[in-house]
N, C-alpha and C positions, 0 to 999 in steps of 0.2 A: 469358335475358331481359337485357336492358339496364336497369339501375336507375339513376335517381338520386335522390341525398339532396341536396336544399337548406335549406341553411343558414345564411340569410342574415337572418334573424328568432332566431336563437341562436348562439351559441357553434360553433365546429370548430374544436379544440382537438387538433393531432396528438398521437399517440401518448398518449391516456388512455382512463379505464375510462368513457367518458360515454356515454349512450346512443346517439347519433347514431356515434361511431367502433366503437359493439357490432355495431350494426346492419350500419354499412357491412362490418365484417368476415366476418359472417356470410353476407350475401351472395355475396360473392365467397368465401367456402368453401361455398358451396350452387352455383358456377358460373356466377354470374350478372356481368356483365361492368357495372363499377360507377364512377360519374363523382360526384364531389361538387361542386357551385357552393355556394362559400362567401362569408360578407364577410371582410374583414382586419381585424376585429376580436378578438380574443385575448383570454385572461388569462392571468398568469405562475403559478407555483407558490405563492407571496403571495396571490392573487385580485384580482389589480390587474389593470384596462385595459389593456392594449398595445396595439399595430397590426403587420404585419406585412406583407410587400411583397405589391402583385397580381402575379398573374399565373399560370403551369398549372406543375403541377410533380406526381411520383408522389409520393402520401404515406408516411406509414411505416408504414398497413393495407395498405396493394397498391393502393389507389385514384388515380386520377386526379383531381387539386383544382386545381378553377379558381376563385382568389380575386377578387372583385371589387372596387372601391372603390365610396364612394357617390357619387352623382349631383352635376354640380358646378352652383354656379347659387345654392345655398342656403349661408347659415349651419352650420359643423359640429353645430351641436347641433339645430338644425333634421333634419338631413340624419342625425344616429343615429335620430331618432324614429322620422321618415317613413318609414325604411329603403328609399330609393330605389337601386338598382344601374344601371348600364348594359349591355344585350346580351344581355339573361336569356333573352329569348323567341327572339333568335338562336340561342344555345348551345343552346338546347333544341332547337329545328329541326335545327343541324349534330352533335348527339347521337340523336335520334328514340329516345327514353325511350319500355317498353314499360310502366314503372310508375315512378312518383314518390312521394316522402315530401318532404312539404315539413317540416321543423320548427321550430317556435314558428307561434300564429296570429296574429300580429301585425304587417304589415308589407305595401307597397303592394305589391312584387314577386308576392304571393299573385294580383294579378290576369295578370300576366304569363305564370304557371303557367297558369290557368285558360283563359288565350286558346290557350294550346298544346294543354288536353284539348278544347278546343270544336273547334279543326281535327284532333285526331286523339283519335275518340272512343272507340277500343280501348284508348287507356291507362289503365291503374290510378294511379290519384291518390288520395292521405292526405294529410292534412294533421292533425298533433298540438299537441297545447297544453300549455304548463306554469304557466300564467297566472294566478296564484288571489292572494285577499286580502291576503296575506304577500308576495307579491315581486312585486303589476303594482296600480296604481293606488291610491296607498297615499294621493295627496290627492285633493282634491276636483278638481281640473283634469286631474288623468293620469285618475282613474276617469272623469269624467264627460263627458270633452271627446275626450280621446287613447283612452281605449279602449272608452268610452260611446257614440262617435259615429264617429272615425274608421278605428279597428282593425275596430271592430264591421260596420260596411259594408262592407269589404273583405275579412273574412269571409265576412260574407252571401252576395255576390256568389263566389265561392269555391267554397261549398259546396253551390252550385247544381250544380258540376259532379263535386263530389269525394263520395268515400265518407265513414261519418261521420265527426267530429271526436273525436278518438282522446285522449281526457283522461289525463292520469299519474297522478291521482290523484283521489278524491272532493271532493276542495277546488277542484281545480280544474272538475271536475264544477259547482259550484254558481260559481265566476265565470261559466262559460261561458251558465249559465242566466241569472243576476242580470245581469250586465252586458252579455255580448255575446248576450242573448235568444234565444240557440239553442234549441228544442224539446228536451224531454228525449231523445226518441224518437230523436236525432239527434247522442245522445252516447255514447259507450264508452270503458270501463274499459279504460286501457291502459297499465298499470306499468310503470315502470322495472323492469329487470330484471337479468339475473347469466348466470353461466355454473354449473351446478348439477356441481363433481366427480366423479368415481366414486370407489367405496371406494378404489382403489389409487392413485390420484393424490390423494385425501383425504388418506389416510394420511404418504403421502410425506413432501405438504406440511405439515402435520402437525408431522411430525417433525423436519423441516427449521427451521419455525419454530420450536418449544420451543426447540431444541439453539442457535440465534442466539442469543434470549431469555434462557440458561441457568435456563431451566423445569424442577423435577422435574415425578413423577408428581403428586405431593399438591398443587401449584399450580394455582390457576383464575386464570387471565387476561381479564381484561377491558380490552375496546378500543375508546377512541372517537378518532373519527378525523377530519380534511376542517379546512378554513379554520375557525377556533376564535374566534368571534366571540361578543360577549354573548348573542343569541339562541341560540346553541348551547348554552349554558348548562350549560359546562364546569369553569365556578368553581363551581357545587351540587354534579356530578358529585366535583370533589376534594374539594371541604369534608366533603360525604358520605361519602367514599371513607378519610381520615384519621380520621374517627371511627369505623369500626369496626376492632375489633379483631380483627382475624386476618392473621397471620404467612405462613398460607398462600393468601390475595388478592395477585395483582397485577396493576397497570394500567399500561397502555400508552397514549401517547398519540402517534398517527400524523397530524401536519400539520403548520400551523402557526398559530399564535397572532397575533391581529389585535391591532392595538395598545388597540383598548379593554378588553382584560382581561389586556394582558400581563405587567405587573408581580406584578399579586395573582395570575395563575397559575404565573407564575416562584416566586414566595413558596411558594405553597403546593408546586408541585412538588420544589420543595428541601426541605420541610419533611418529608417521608414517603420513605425510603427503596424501599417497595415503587412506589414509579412511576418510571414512565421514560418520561421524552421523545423518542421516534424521528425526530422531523422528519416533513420531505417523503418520502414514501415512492412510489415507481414503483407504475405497476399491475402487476407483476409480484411484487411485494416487497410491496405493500398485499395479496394475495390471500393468502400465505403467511402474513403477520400473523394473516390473519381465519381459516385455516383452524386455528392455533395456539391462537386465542382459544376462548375456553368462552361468551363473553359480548359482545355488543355492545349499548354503551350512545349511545343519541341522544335525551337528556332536554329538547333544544328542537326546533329548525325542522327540518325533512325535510332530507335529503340521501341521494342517488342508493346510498350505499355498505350503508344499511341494508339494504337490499332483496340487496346482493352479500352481505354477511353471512347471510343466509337462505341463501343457495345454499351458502356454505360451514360450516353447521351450525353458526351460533351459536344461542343463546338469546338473548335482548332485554329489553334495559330503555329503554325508550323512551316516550315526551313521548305521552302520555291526552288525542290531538286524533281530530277524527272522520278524517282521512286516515290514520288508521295504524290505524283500524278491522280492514279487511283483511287486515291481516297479524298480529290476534288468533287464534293459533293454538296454543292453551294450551303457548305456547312460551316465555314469560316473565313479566314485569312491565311493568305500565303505570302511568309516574306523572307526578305533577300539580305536583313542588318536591322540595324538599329533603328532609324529612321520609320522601316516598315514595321517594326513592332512598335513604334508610337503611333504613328497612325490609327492600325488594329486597336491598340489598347485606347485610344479615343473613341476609338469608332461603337466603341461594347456598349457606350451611354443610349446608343438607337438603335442599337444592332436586334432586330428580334432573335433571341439566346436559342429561346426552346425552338424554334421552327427549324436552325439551325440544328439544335440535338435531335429532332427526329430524322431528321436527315439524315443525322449520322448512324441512328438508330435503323433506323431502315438498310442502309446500307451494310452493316453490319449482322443480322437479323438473314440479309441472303447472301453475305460472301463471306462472313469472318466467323459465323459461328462454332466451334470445334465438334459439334456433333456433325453439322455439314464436313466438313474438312478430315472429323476421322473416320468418318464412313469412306471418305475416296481413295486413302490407302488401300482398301481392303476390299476394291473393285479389280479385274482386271482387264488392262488399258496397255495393252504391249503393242 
């Protein structure tokens, strides 16, 4: 088949573990012959905005990316909202896509797609959402105006012609109900997800990471990791982590630190010997962390990497919201502040680790894996 992924309502971010470059890879290792329209929009390894030149170039999935800029005529900031591109509906015709993922549901190009399934009605068309209370219309004016009224229409119109609208998670589930008044009936569960190891590349990596680390056996490692922002709520995680007492905990911390917590985290991480700050870590290098780790901890906002920790056998201590409901899989701790990350963090002295990661492992292995998850794009489910 001919796939494309557009992404001109999100991030395409080469060469990382996000869902859109999983997907795309999967693909073209399933043999399916795979084009990405993207905006030139970025972020760097910070989480900072960039831009990046338009134009066609082979990525470094195997894909073919054709970046586009925004529509000229309007305001830049005008013109990120609206997320206008030039030539969509072109590209699409001189590609003739046999299935599309559009990702993010927010943004005018969705009707562009839409005009391309109406004149060719054999294609498979998604369109996925990441849209929820926490990171899309956080005032009265983006909720009630920009995604109230005009994301919401263009939606609408959209999904007249597409398979359902494909949520990443139950939070976002209920934006899509509350604000952009999708039918329930007309939404599904559709995780980020991971690449779940086999015992012997487990192992490997595994071992590969301790022996980096200089991890014995008696050591449990615990990892949180991604842009380290207040929300993240990685200053409970060390304050918690320094009070307890045990010699054989340690923590890793894979990213980097945003400037509103970075002083009191520099403090505290100086303060405890057993932590170590790893920096920015590659998806290559992040995956060997997690496979190393006994524990992954995400005590605030979602991020895409917990769900990879699933696939590579951690247990979890992670933030008691109803989006992480699902991934209660008497595989770890769920908590609510500080208090409940000491608790957990005591609790790891008896805690059985591994029975916990296969837990997780299992669970992952039949909901998160991205060859399950890119094969259901490419079904059709109207």
């Amino acid at each position: 088949m001919k796939v494309c992924h557009i992404c001109l309502s999100s991030f395409f971010v080469d060469g990382r573990l996000y869902q859109e470059n999983e997907l795309v890879i999967q693909h073209l290792a399933d043999g399916h012959a795979v084009t990405v329209i993207a905006s030139t929009e970025v972020h760097d390894e910070k989480g900072s905005i960039t831009y990046v030149r338009a134009g066609s170039y082979l990525g470094r999935e195997g894909a073919q990316v054709i970046r586009l800029p925004y529509r000229r005529g309007l305001p830049n900031f005008l013109r990120r909202k609206l997320r206008m591109h030039p030539g969509v509906y072109r590209i699409l015709k001189e590609n003739s896509p046999d299935a599309i993922m559009f990702h993010g549901s927010a943004g005018w190009e969705l009707l562009s797609v839409a005009r391309y399934v109406r004149d060719h009605p054999a294609c498979v068309f998604y369109i996925d959402s990441h849209s929820d209370a926490v990171n899309s219309g956080n005032g009265w004016l983006s909720r009630n105006v920009l995604h109230g009224q005009y994301y919401r229409r263009v939606l609408d119109r959209a999904l007249r012609v597409a398979g359902p609208l494909l949520c990443v998670s139950t939070s976002v589930m209920e934006f899509a109900s509350d604000v952009y008044r999708i039918p329930r009936d007309r939404l599904e569960f559709y995780p980020l997800g991971g690449r779940p190891p086999e015992d012997e590349e487990y192992y490997r990596l595994r071992q590969a990471g301790r022996d980096r680390l200089g991890l014995e056996d008696r050591h449990v490692l615990l990892v949180q990791s991604g842009k380290q922002s207040r929300s993240k709520r990685l200053l409970e995680s060390l304050r918690a982590f320094v009070k307890t007492d045990s010699e054989d905990l340690k923590l890793a911390i894979a990213g980097v630190l945003q400037d509103d917590i970075r002083e009191e985290a520099e403090a505290l991480i100086a303060s405890d010997p057993r932590v170590m700050f790893l920096g920015w870590q590659d998806p290559e290098a992040l995956t060997t962390i997690l496979c190393a780790a006994d524990v992954y901890l995400q005590p605030g906002t979602q991020s895409a990497t917990m769900q990879h920790s699933l696939c590579c056998r951690c247990a979890v201590v992670i933030a008691d919201i109803p989006a992480h409901q699902p991934y209660r899989q008497n595989n770890g701790w769920f908590v609510s502040g500080e208090d409940d990350l000491k608790e957990a963090f005591s609790g790891l002295r008896v805690a059985d680790l591994a029975a916990m990661g296969r837990n997780s492992y299992e669970f992952a292995k039949n909901a998160l894996d991205y060859r399950r998850l890119a094969s259901r794009v490419l079904s059709r489910d109207r």
